[in-house]
C-alpha positions as CSV (number, residue, x, y, z in Angstrom):
1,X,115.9,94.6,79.4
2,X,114.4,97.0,76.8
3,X,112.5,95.5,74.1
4,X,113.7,96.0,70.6
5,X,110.7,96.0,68.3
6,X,110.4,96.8,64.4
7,X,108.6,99.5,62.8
8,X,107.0,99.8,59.4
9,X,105.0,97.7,57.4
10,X,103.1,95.7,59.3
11,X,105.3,95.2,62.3
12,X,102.5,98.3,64.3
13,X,99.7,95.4,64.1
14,X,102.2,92.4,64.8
15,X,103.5,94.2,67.8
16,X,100.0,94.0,69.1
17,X,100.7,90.3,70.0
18,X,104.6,90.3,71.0
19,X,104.0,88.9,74.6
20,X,107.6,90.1,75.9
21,X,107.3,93.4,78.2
22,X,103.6,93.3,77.6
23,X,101.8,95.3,80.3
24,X,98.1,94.8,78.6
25,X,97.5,91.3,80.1
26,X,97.9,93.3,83.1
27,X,95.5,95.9,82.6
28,X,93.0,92.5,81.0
29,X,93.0,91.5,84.7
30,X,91.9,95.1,86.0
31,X,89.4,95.4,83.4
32,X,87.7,92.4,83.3
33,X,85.6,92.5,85.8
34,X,84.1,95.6,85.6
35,X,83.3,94.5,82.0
36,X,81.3,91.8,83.5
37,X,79.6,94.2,86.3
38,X,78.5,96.7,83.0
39,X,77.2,93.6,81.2
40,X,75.4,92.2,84.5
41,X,73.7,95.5,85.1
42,X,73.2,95.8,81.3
43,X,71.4,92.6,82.2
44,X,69.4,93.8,84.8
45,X,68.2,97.3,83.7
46,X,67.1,95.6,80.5
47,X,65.0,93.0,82.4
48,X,63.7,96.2,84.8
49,X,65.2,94.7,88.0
50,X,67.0,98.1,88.9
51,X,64.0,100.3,89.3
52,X,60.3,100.5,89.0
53,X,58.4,97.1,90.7
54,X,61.8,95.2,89.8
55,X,64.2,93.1,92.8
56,X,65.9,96.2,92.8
57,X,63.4,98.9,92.5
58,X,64.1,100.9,95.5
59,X,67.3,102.3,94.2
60,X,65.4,103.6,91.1
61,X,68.8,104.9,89.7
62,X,67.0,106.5,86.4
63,X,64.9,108.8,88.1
64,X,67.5,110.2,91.4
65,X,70.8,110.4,90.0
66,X,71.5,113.4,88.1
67,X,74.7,111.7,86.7
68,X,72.6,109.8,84.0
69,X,70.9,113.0,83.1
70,X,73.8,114.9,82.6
71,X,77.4,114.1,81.6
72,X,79.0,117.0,82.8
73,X,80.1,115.2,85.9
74,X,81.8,111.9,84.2
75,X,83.6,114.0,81.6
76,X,85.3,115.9,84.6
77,X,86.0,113.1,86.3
78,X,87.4,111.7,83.0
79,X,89.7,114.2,82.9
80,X,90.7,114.3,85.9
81,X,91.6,110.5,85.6
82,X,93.3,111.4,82.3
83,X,95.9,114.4,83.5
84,X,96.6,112.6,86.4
85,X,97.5,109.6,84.2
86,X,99.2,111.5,81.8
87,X,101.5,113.2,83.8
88,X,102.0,110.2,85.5
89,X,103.2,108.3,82.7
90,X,105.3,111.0,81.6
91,X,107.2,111.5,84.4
92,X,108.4,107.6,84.6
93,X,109.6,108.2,81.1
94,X,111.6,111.4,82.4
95,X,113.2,109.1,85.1
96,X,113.6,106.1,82.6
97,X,115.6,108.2,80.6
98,X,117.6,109.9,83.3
99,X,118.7,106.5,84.3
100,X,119.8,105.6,81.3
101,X,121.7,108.9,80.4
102,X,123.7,108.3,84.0
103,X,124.6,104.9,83.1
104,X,125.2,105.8,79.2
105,X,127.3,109.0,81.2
106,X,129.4,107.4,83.3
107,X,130.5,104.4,80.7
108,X,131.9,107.0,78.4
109,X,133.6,108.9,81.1
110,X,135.7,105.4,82.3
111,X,136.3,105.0,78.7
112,X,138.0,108.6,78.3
113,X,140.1,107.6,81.1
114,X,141.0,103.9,79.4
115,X,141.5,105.6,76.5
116,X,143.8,108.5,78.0
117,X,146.0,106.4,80.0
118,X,146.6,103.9,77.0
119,X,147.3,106.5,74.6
120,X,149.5,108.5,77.5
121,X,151.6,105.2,78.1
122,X,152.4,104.5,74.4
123,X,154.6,107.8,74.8
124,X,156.4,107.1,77.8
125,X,160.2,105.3,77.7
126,X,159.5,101.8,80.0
127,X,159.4,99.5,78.2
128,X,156.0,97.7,76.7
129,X,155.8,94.9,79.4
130,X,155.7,97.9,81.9
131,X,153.3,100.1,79.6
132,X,150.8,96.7,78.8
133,X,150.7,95.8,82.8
134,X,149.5,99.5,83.3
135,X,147.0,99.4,80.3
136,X,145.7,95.7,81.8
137,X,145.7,96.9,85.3
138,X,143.6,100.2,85.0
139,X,141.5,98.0,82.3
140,X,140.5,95.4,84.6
141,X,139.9,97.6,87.7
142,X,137.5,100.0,85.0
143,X,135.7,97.2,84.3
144,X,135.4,96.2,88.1
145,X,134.5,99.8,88.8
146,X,131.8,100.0,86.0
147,X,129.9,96.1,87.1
148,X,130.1,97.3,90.6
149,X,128.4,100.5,89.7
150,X,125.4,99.0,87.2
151,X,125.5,95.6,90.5
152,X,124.6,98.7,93.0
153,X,122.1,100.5,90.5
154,X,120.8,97.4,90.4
155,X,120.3,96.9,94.0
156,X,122.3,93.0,93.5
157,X,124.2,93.2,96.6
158,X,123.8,89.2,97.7
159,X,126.3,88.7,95.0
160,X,129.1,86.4,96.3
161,X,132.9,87.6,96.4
162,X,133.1,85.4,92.8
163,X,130.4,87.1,90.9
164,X,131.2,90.3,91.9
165,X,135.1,90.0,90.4
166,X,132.7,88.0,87.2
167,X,131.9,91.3,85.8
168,X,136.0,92.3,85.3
169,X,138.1,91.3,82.2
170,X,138.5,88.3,83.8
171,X,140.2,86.7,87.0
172,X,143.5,88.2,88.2
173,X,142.0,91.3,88.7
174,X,142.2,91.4,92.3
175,X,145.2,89.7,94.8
176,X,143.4,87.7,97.9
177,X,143.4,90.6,100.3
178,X,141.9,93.3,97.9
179,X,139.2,90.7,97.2
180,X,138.7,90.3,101.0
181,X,138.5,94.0,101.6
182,X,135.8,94.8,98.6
183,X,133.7,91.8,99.8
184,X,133.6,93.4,103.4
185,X,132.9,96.9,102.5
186,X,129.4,97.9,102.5
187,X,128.0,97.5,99.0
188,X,127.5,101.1,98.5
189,X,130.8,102.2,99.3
190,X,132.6,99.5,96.7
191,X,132.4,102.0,93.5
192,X,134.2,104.7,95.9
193,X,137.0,102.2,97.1
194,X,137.5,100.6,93.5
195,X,137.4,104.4,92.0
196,X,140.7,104.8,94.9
197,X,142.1,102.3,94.1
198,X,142.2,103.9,90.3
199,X,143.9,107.3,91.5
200,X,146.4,105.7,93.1
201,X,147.6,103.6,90.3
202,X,147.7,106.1,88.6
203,X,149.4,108.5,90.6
204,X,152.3,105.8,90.8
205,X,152.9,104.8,87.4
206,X,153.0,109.1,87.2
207,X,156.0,108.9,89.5
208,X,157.8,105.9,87.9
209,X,157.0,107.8,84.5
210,X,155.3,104.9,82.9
211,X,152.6,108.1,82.6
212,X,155.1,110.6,81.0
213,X,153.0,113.7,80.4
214,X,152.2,117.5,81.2
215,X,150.2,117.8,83.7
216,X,147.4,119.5,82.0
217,X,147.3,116.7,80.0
218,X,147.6,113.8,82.8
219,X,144.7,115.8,85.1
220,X,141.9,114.8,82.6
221,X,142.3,111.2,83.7
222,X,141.2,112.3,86.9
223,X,138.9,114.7,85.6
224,X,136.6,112.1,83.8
225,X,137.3,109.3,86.8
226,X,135.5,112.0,89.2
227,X,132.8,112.9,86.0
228,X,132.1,109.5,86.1
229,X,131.5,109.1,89.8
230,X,129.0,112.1,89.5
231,X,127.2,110.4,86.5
232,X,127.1,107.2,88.7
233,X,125.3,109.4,91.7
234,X,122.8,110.7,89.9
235,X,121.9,106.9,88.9
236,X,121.8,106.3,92.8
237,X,119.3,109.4,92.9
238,X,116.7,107.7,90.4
239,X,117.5,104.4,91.8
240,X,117.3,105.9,96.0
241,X,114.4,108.0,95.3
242,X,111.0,107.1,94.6
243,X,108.4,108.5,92.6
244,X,106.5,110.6,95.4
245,X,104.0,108.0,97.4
246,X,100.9,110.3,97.9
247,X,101.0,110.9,93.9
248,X,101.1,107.2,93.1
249,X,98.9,106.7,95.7
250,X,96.0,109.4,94.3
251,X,96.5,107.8,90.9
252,X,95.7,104.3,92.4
253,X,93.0,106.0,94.3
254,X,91.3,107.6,90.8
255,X,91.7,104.6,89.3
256,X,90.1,102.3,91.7
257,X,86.7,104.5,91.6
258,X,87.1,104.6,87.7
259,X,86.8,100.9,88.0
260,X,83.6,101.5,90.1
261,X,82.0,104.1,88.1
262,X,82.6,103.4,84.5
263,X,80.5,99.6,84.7
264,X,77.6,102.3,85.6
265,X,77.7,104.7,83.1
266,X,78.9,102.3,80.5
267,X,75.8,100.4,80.7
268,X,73.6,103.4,80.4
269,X,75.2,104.7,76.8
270,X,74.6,101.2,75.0
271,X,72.3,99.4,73.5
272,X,73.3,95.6,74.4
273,X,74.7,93.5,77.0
274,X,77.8,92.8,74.0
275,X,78.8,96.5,73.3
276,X,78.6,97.6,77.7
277,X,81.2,94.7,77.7
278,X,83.3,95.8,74.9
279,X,83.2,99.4,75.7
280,X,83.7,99.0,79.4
281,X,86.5,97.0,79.0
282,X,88.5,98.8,77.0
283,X,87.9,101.5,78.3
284,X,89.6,100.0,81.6
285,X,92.3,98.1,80.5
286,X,94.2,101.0,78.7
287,X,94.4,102.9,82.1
288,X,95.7,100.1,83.9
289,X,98.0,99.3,81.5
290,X,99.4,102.9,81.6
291,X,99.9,102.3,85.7
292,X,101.4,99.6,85.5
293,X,103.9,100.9,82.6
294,X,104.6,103.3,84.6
295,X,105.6,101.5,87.8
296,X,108.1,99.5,85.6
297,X,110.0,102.8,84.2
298,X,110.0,104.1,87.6
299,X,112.4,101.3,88.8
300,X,114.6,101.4,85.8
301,X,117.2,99.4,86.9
302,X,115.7,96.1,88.3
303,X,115.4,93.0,85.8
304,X,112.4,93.4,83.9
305,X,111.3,93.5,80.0
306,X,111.0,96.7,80.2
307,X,114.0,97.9,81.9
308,X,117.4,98.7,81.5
309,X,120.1,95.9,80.0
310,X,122.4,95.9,83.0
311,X,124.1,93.0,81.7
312,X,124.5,94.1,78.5
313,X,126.0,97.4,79.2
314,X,128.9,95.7,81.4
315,X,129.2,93.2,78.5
316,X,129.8,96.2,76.0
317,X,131.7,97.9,78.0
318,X,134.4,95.0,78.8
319,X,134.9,95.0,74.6
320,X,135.2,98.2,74.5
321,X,137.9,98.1,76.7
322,X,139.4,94.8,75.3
323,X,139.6,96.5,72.4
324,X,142.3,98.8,73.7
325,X,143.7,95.9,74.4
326,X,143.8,94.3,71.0
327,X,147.4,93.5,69.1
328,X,147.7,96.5,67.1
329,X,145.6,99.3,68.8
330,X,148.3,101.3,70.0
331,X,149.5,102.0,66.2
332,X,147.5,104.8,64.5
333,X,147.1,104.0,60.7
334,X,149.4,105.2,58.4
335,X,148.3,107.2,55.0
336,X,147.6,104.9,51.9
337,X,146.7,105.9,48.0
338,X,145.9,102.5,47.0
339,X,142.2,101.9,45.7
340,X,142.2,98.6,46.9
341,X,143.6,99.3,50.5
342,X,139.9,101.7,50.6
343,X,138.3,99.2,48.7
344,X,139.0,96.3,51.2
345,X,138.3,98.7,54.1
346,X,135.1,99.7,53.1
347,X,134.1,95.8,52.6
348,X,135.3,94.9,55.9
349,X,133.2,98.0,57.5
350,X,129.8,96.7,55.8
351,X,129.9,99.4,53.4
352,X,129.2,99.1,49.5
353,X,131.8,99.8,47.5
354,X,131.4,101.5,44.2
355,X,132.1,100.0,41.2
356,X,134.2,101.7,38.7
């Protein structure tokens, strides 16, 4: 689930210690010990144990290696670390928010249709137990279709017949044999069969003219139940395919000689065993940090902090569609001039109303 967090005032410096979707403990473990390995060798090329007579003096690091002559060579390599990093980061957030306009896009495409078929039924000449079984019928199996869709984004396909019908308006959704037949279709395919299942209802309340209109008007039903369906495959894209291995892989490759080289040349640009410590870690830590962010954005739709609220989008979305439901939604308001019909409106909204 995305974490909500304030802005302004001091809320920047208390963020620092909100421990929910935290990714810098993370990067602490990475970086800590090659803080230690700069401090140790700050250690030892103080006491003269790395060159010279010292334990160590064969190496005689200051003298051979160019690298602490010149810093041309880190500050590539530092860059090098940096792009890669960068344009790592960046496109997780690309996919993160892909994955969220797919499941943002298909939720508002089901609701067209909810909305469409209860407006199209107020207008028909059934009566309204025939008109409310329709509304309730393509209500419930919407809501089915949409927790399928976010349960297979979410790769939750160990769910029990039970808690998959859990995620409807409630239980009747389903007779016994339908319930059978979604529980023995392959996970994948249940958003498809559901989706069916939609067009056909609607096709027959068409022909026993519970849906009484033009045609033109009736198609967008099935218009935004198909826009829907392509919303919900690109999801399955972000969800089916990775970000590419031999990237990652390079990135974790860079980082892991980062680790090696920056206790080295850490040590060598301070003055004290404290500030190689300091410096080295955070110097570390941020990188690490930034992977492992990363890794969690790529898989946007598994349980994390800082992933997408499955749950809560299927939550919304069932009272969104109640809503239809509600006593009085099917009547559109009628004009009034009193001041205190607006007034009372505006104070049931949350709005201030102005005083005379």
């Amino acid at each position: 689930m995305v974490v909500n967090y304030p802005t302004g005032g001091l809320s920047p410096f208390l963020n620092l210690f909100r421990a929910r979707g935290n990714v810098y403990w993370k990067g602490a473990v990475m970086a800590f010990p090659c803080a230690c390995s700069s401090a140790l060798l700050k250690i030892a090329m103080s006491n003269g144990l790395l060159y010279g007579n010292g334990v160590f003096g064969f190496m005689n690091w200051s003298q051979d290696h160019e690298i602490f002559k010149n810093s041309s060579p880190w500050t590539g390599f530092l860059s090098l670390v940096v792009f890669l990093m960068v344009f790592r980061v960046a496109e997780a957030n690309k996919r993160f928010f892909q994955a969220a306009s797919a499941c943002f896009g298909f939720r508002s495409q089901w609701l067209d249709v909810a909305n469409s078929v209860s407006a199209f039924a107020e207008h028909s000449k059934v009566s309204d137990a025939e008109k409310m079984l329709l509304k309730r019928r393509t209500m419930r199996l919407l809501s089915l279709l949409h927790g399928l869709a976010l349960q297979q984004l979410g790769n939750d396909s160990s769910g029990s017949t039970h808690e998959i019908l859990m995620v409807s308006l409630g239980p009747g959704v389903l007779d016994r044999d339908s319930a059978v037949l979604v529980a023995s279709v392959a996970p994948a395919r249940r958003v498809f069969l559901v989706q069916h299942w939609i067009q056909i209802l609607l096709i027959q309340a068409i022909k026993s003219g519970v849906l009484d209109m033009q045609p033109a008007m009736l198609s967008r039903c099935f218009q935004q139940l198909g826009n829907g369906k392509v919303s919900y495959t690109d999801g399955l894209r972000i969800r089916e395919i990775p970000f590419p291995f031999p990237y990652s892989q390079t990135c974790h490759l860079m980082l892991c000689a980062y680790n090696i080289c920056c206790p080295i040349i850490i040590q060598t640009w301070t003055s004290t065993t404290l500030w190689s410590f300091f410096f080295c870690f955070f110097m570390v830590m941020p990188m690490w940090a930034l992977e492992y962010f990363a890794s969690d954005l790529d898989l946007p739709y598994r349980h994390g902090a800082n992933t997408l609220p499955i749950g809560e989008f299927q939550q919304r979305f069932n009272e969104e569609l109640g809503q239809l439901l509600a006593p009085g939604a099917e009547k559109p308001p009628t004009e009034s001039q009193e001041e205190d019909d607006l007034a009372s409106f505006l104070k049931a909204i949350g709005e201030p109303v102005a005083s005379s």
